[in-house]
C-alpha positions in Angstrom: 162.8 154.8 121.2 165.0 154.5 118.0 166.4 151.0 117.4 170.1 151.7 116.4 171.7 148.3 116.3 169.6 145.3 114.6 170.7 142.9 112.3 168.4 142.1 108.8 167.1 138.6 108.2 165.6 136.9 105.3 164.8 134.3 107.8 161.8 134.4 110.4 163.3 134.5 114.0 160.0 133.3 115.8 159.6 130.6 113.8 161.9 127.3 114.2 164.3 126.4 111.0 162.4 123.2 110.1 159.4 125.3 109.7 160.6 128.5 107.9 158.1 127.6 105.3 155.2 128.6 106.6 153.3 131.9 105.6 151.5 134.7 107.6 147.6 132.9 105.7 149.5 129.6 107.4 147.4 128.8 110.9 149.5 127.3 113.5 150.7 127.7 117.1 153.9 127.9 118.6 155.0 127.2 122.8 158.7 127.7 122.7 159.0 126.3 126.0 158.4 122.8 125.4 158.8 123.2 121.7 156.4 121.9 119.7 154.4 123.8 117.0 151.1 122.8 116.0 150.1 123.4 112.4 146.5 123.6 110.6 145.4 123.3 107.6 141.3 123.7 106.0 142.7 121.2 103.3 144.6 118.6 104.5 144.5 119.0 108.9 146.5 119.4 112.0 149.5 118.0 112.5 151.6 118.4 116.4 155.4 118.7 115.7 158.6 118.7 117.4 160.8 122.3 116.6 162.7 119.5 114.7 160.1 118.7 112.5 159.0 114.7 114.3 155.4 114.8 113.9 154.0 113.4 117.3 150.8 113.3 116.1 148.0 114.3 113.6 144.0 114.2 112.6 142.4 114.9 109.3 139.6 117.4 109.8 139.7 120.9 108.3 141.3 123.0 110.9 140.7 127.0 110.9 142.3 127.7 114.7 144.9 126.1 116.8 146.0 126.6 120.0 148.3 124.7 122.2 147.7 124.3 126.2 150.8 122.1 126.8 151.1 122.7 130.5 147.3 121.8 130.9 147.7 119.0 128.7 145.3 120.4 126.0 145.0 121.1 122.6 141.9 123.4 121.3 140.9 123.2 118.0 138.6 124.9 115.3 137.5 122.2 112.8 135.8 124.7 109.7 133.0 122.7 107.7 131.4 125.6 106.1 131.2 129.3 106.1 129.0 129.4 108.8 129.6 126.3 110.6 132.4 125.0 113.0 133.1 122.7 115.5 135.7 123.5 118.8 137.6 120.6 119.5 139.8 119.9 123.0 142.2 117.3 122.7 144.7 115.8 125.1 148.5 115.5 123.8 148.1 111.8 123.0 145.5 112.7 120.1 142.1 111.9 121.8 139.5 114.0 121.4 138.3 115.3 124.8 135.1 117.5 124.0 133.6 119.1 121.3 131.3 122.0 120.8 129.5 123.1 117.6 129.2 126.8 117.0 127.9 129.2 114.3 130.3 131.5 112.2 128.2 134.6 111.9 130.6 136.8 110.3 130.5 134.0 107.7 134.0 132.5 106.2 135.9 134.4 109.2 139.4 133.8 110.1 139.5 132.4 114.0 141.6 133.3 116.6 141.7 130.9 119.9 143.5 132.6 123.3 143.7 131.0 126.6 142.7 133.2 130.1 143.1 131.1 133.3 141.1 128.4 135.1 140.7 126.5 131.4 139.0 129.2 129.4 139.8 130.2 126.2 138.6 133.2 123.8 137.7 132.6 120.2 136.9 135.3 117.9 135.7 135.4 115.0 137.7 138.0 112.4 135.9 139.5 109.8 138.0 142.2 108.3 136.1 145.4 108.1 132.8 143.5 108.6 134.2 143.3 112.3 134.8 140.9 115.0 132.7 138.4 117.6 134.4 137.0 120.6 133.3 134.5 123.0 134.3 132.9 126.5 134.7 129.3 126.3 134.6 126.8 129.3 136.5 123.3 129.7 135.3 121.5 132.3 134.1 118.3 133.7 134.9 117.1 130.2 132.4 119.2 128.4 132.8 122.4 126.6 130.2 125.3 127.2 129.9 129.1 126.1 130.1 131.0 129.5 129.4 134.2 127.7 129.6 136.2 124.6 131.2 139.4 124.1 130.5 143.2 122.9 130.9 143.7 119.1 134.4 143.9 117.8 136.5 143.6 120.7 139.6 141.4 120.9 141.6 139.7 123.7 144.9 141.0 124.3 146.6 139.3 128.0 145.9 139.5 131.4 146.8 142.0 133.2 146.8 140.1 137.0 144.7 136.7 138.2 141.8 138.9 138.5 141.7 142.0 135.4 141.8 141.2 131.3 142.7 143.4 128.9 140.8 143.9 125.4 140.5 146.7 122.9 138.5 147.9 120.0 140.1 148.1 116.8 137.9 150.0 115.2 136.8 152.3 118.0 140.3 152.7 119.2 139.7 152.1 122.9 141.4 149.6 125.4 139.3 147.8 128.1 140.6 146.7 131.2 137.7 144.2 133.0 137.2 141.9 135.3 137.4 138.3 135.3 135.8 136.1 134.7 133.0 138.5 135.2 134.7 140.5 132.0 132.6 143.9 133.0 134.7 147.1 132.3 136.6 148.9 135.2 139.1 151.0 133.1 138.7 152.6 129.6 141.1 154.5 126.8 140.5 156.3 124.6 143.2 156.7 121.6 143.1 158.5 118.7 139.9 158.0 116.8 141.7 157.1 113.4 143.6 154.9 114.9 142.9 150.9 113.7 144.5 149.3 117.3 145.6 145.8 117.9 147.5 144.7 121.2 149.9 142.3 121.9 151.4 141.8 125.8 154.8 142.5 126.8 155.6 142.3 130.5 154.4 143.3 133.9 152.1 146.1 133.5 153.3 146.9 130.2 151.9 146.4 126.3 153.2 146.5 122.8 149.9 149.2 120.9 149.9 149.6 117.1 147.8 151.4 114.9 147.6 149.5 111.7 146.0 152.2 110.1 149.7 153.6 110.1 152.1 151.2 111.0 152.9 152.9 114.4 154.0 150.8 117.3 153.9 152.2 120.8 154.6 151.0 124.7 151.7 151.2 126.9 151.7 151.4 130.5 148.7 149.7 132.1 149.1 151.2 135.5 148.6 154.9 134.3 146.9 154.0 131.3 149.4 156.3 129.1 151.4 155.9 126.3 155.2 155.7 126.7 156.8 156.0 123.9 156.7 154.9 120.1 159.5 151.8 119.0 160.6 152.0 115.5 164.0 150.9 114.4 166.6 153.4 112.5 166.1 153.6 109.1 162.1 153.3 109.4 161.5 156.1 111.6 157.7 157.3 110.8 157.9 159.8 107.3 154.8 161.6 105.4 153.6 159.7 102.6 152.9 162.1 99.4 148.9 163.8 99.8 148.6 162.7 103.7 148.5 164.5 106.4 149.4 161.6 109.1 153.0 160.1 109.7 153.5 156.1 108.6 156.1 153.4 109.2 157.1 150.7 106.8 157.1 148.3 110.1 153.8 146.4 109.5 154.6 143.6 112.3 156.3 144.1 115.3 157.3 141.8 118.5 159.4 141.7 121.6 160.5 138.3 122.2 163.4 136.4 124.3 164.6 139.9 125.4 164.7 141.2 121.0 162.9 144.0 119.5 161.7 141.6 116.1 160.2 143.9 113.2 158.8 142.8 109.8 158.9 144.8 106.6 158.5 144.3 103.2 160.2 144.9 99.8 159.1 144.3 96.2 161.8 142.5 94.8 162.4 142.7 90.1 159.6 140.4 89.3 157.1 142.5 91.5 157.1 140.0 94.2 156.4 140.8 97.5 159.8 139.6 99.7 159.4 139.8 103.5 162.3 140.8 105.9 163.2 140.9 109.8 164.9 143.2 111.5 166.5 141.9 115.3 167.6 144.0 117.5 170.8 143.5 119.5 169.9 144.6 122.6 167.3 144.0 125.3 166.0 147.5 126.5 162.7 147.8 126.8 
């Protein structure tokens, strides 16, 4: 699917005007229901905000991961104090520290990623670049914090496909998992294209958003027949040949479907040889 009609920003449509500021490196968390962003920092801490910028409340520890639970009344976060040591911390939305758990960075320096699954569980993973990835399932209950299990090698967390079946995949073995839960054994498997580098992102119902960073390719996939549906790319970017190789790319590094918009990121270089980021938003809702 081509993307005729979009409009070109210089501003950053999922993040809130007050907070245009922050940066891709930046770590923070966004719930655009109750909104409130909540934004970390390895030098200075987390801070809990208001979309209008009232800071509801704060704590000084180096924070690496954040990830708001609002519903449940929970914030989880990932206190850094060395390359090789961290600390998960849950906190209620007042600021008091609920439960804590110490855990060992064995990539070493990685960045940390924090996603909820149901019945207060959360994966973090550790992301290590091209030295790989380590996930594991975390527990909140009875006030403590526990590792129910720890993952294969290099697979990430992508959504849940119903109450019962997870979705992961493999970026660097280009498959996608569909398991159980919380058992998390496989049921399902694909295979795609073994150059492919994939990440995963969910859209809705049985469908999600696939794309090979490796090429900048973004592609609907349906879950129920485990195929790919068709690639997204927006007029103007469609996928070209780049000089000596022999696979197609797209200039679209990010891409996201939110509040019914097609929301694509791109980047130019501007006279000083700075790189200036862009957004492209569609007009329409098909999907």
């Amino acid at each position: 699917m081509i993307i005729n009609n979009y409009t070109k920003s210089s501003k950053n449509p999922l993040l809130p005007e007050a907070f245009q500021y922050l940066k891709r490196r930046d770590i923070f968390a966004i719930d655009y229901i109750h909104r409130q962003i909540g934004v970390g920092n390895e030098a200075v801490g987390f801070s809990l905000y208001t979309f209008d910028k009232e800071l509801l409340w704060e704590v000084v520890k180096p924070i690496g991961g954040v990830l708001l639970l609002i519903d449940h009344q929970q914030i989880w976060l990932a206190e850094r104090h060395n390359a090789q040591k961290i600390t998960i911390w849950v906190y209620d939305l007042q600021g008091n520290a609920l439960a804590s758990l110490p855990m060992k960075d064995e990539i070493v320096d990685a960045n940390i990623g924090l996603k909820a699954l149901p019945d207060n569980k959360v994966i973090i993973t550790f992301y290590g670049g091209q030295d790989g990835a380590m996930s594991s399932l975390l527990s909140f209950e009875d006030k403590k914090l526990t590792i129910v299990k720890k993952l294969p090698d290099d697979i990430d967390f992508c959504c849940m496909m119903s109450e019962k079946e997870a979705i992961f995949v493999d970026f660097y073995e280009a498959k996608l998992y569909i398991m159980s839960y919380p058992q998390l054994k496989t049921r399902k498997e694909y295979q795609f294209s073994e150059d492919w580098g994939v990440v995963a992102q969910p859209l809705e119902g049985t469908k999600i958003l696939i794309t090979d960073l490796n090429c900048n390719r973004h592609y609907i996939f349906d879950l129920s027949a485990m195929t790919i549906e068709e690639e997204i790319t927006f007029k103007g970017f469609e996928p070209y040949q780049e000089e000596g190789e022999d696979f197609l790319v797209t200039d679209i590094d990010e891409l996201h479907y939110h509040n019914g918009q097609w929301i694509a990121t791109y980047m130019e270089v501007d006279s000083q040889c700075n790189a200036v980021f862009y957004w492209l938003v569609s007009e329409s809702n098909d999907k």
